[in-house]
Every structure is written in C-alpha cells, then in structure tokens.
PDB file with one MODEL, atoms N, CA, C and O in Angstrom:
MODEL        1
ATOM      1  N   UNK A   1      55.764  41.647 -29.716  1.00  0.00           N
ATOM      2  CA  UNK A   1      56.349  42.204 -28.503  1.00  0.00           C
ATOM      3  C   UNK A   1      57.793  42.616 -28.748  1.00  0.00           C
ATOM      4  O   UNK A   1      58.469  43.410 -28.093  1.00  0.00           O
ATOM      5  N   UNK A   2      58.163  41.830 -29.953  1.00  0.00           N
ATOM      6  CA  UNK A   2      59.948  42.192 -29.749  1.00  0.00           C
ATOM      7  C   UNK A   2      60.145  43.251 -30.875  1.00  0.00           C
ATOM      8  O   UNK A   2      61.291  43.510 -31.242  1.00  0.00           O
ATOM      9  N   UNK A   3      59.024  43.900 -31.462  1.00  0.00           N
ATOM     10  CA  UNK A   3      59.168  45.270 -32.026  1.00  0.00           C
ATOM     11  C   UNK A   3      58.883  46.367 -31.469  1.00  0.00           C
ATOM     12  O   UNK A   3      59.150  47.514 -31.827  1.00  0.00           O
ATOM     13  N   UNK A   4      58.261  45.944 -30.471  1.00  0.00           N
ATOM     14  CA  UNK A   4      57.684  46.697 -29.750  1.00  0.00           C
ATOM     15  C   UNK A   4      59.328  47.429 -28.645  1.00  0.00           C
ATOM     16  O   UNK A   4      59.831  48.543 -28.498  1.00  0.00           O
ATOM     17  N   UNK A   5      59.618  46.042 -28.127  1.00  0.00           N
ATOM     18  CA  UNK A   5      61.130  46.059 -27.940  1.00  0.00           C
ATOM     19  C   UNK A   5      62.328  46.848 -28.256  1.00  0.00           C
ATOM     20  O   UNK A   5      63.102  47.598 -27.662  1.00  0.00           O
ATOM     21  N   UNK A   6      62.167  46.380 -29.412  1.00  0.00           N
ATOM     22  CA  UNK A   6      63.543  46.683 -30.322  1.00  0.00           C
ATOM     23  C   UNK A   6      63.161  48.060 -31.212  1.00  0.00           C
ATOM     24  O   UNK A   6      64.134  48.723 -31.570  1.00  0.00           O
ATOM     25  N   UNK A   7      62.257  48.390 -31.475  1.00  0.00           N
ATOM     26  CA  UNK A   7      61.908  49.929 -31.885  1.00  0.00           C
ATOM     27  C   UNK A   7      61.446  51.027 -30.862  1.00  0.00           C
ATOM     28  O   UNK A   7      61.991  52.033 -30.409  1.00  0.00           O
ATOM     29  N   UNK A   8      60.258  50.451 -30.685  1.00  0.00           N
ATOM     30  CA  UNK A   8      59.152  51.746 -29.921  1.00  0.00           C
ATOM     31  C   UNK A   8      59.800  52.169 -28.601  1.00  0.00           C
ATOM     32  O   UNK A   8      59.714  53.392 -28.491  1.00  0.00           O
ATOM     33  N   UNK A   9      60.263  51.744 -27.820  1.00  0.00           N
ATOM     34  CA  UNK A   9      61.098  52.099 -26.498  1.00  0.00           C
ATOM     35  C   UNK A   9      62.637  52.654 -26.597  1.00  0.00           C
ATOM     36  O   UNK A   9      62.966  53.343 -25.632  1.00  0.00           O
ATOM     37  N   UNK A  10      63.387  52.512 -27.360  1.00  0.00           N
ATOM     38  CA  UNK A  10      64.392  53.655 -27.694  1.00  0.00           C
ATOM     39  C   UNK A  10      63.784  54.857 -28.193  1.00  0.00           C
ATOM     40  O   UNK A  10      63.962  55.982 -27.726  1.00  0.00           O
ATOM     41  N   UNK A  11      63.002  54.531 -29.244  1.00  0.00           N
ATOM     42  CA  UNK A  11      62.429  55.762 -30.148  1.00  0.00           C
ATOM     43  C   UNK A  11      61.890  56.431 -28.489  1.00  0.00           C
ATOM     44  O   UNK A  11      62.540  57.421 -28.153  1.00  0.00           O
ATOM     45  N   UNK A  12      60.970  56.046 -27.641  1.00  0.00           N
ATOM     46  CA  UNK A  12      60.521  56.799 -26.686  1.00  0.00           C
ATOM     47  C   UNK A  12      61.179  57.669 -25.550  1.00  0.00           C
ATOM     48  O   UNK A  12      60.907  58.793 -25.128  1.00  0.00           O
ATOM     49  N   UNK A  13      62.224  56.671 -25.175  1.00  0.00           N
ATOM     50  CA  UNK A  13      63.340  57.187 -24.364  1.00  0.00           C
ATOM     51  C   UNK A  13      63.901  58.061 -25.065  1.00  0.00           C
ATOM     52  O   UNK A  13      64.106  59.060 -24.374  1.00  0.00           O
ATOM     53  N   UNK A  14      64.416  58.234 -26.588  1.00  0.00           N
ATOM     54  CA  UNK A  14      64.776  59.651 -27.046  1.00  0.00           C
ATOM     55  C   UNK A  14      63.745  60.116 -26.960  1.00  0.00           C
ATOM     56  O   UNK A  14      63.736  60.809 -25.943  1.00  0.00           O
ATOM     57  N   UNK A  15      62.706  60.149 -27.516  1.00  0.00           N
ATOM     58  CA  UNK A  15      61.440  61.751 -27.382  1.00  0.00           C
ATOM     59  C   UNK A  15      61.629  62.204 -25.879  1.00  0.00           C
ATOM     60  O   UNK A  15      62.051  63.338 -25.651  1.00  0.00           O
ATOM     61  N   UNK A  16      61.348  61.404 -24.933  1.00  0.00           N
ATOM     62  CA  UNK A  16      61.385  61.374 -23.643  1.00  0.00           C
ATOM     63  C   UNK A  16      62.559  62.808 -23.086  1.00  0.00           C
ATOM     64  O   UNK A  16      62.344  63.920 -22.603  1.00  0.00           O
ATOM     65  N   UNK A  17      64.016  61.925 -23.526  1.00  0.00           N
ATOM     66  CA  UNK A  17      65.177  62.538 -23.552  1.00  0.00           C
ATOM     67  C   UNK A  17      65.421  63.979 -24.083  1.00  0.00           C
ATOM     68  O   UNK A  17      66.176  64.832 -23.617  1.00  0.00           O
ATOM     69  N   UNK A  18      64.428  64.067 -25.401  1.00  0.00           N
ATOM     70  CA  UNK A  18      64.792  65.616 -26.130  1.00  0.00           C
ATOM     71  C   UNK A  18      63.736  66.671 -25.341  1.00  0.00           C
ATOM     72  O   UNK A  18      63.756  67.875 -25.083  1.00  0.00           O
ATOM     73  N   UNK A  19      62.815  65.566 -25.103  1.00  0.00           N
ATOM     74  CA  UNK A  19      61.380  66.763 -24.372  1.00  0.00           C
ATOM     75  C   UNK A  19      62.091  67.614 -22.845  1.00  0.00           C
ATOM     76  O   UNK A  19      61.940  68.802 -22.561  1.00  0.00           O
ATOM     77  N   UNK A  20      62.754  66.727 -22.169  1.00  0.00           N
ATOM     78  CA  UNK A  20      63.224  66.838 -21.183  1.00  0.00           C
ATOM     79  C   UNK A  20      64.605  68.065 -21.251  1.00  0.00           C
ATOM     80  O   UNK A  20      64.885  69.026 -20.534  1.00  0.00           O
ATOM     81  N   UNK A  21      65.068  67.632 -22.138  1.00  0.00           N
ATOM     82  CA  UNK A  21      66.336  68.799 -22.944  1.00  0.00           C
ATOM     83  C   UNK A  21      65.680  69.858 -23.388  1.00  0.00           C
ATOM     84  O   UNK A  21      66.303  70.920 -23.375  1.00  0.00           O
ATOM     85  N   UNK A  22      64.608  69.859 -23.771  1.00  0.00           N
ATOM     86  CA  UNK A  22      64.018  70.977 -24.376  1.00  0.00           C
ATOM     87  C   UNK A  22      63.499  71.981 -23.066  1.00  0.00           C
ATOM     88  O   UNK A  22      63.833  73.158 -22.935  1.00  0.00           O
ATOM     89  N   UNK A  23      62.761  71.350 -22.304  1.00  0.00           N
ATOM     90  CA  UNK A  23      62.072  72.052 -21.097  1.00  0.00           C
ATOM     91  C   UNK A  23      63.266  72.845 -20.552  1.00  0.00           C
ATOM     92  O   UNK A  23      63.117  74.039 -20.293  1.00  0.00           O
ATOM     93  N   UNK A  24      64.373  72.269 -20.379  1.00  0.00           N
ATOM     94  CA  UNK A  24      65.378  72.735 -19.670  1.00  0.00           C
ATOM     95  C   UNK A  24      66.149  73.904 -20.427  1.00  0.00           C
ATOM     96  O   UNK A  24      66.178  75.053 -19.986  1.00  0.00           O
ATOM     97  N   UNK A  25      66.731  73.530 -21.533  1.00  0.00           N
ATOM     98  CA  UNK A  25      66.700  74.848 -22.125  1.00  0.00           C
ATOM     99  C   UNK A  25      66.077  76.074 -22.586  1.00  0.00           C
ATOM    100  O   UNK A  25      66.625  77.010 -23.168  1.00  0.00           O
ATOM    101  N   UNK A  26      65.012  75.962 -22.293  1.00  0.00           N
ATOM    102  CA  UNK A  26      63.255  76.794 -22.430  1.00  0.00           C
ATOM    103  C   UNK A  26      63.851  77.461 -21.268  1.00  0.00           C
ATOM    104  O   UNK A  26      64.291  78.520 -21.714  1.00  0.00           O
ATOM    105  N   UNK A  27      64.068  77.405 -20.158  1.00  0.00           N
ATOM    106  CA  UNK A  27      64.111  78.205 -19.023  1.00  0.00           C
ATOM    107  C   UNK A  27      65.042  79.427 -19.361  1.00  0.00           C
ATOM    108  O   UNK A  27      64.828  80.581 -18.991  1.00  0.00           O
ATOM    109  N   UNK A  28      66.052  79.022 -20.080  1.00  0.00           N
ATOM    110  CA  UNK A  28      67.578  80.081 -20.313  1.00  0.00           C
ATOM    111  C   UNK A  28      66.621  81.305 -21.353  1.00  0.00           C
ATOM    112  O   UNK A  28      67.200  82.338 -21.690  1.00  0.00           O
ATOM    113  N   UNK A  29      65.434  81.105 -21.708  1.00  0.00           N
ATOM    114  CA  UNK A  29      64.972  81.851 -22.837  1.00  0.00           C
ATOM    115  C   UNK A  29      63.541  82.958 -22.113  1.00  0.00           C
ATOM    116  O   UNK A  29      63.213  84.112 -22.390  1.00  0.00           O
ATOM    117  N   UNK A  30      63.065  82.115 -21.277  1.00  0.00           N
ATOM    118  CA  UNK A  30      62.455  83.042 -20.256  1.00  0.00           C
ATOM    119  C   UNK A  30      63.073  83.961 -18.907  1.00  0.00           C
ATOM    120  O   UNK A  30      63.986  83.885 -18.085  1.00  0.00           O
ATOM    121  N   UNK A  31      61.553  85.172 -19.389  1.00  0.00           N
ATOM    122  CA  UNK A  31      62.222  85.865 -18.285  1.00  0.00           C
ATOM    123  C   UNK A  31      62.549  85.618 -16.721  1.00  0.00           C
ATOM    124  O   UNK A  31      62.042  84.646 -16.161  1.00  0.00           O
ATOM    125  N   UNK A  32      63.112  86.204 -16.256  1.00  0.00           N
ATOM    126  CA  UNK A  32      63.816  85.769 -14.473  1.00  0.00           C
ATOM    127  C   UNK A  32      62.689  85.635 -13.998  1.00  0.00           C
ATOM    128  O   UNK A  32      62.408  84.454 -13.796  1.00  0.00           O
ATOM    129  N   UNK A  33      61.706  86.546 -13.660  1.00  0.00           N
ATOM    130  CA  UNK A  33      60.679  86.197 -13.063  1.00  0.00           C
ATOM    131  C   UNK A  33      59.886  84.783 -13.433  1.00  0.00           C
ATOM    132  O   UNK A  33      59.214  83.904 -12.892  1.00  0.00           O
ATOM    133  N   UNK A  34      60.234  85.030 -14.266  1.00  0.00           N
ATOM    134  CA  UNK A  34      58.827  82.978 -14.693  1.00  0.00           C
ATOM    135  C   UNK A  34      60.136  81.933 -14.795  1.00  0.00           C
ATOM    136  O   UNK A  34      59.935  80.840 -15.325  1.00  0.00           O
ATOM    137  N   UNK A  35      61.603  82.287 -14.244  1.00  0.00           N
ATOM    138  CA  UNK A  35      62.426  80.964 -14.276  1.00  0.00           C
ATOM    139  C   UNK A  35      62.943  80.413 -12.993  1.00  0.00           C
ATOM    140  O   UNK A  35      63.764  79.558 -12.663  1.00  0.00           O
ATOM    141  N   UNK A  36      61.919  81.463 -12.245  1.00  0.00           N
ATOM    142  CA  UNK A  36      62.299  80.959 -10.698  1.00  0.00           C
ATOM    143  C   UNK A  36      60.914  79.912  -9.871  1.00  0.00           C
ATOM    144  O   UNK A  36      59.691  80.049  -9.893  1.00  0.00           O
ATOM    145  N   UNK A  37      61.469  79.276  -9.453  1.00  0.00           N
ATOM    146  CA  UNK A  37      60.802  78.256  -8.723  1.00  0.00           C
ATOM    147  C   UNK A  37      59.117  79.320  -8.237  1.00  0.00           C
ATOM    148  O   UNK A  37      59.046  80.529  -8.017  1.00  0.00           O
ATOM    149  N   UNK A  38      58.257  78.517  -8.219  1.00  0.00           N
ATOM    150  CA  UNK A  38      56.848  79.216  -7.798  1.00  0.00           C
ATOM    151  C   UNK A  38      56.644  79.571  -6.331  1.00  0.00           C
ATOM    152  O   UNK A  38      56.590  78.797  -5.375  1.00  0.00           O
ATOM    153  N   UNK A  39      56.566  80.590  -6.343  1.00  0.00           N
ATOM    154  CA  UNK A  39      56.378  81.001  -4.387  1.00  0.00           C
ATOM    155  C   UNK A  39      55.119  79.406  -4.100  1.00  0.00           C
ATOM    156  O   UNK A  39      54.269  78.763  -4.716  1.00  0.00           O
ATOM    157  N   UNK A  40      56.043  79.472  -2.252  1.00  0.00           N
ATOM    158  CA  UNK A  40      55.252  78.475  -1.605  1.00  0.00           C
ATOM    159  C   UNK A  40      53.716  79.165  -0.454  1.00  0.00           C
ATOM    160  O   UNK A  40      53.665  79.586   0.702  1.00  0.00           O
ATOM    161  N   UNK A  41      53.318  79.086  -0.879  1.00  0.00           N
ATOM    162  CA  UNK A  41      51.799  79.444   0.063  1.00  0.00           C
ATOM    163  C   UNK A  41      51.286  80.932  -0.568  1.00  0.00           C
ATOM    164  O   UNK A  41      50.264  81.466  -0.137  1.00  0.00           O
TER     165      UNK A  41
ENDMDL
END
C-alpha cells in the first residue's frame, strides 16, 4: 500500500495534470468554430 502511496499517485496526479494542460492548450490550436462552447438545444 505504501508504494502504491509513495509512487503511483504522484506519478497519476502528474499524468492527470499534463492531460489536463494538454486539453487546454489543444483549444489555442483549433479552429474558432470547434473552440467555442457547444450550442444549447
């Protein structure tokens, strides 16, 4: 449990962290139309 601890859950919170950084900068690279929020109804 305490490797589980002390490795696997930082290591995750960064993947977590870069995936999340990544999505977000993905938007600056698409066009306007697909970086705007999705029409409602």
């Amino acid at each position: 449990m305490s490797f589980l601890r002390s490795k696997l859950l930082p290591a995750a919170i960064v993947l977590l962290f870069g995936l999340a950084l990544f999505a977000v900068s993905a938007r600056i690279w698409l066009p306007g139309d697909m970086a705007a929020p999705a029409p409602l109804g």
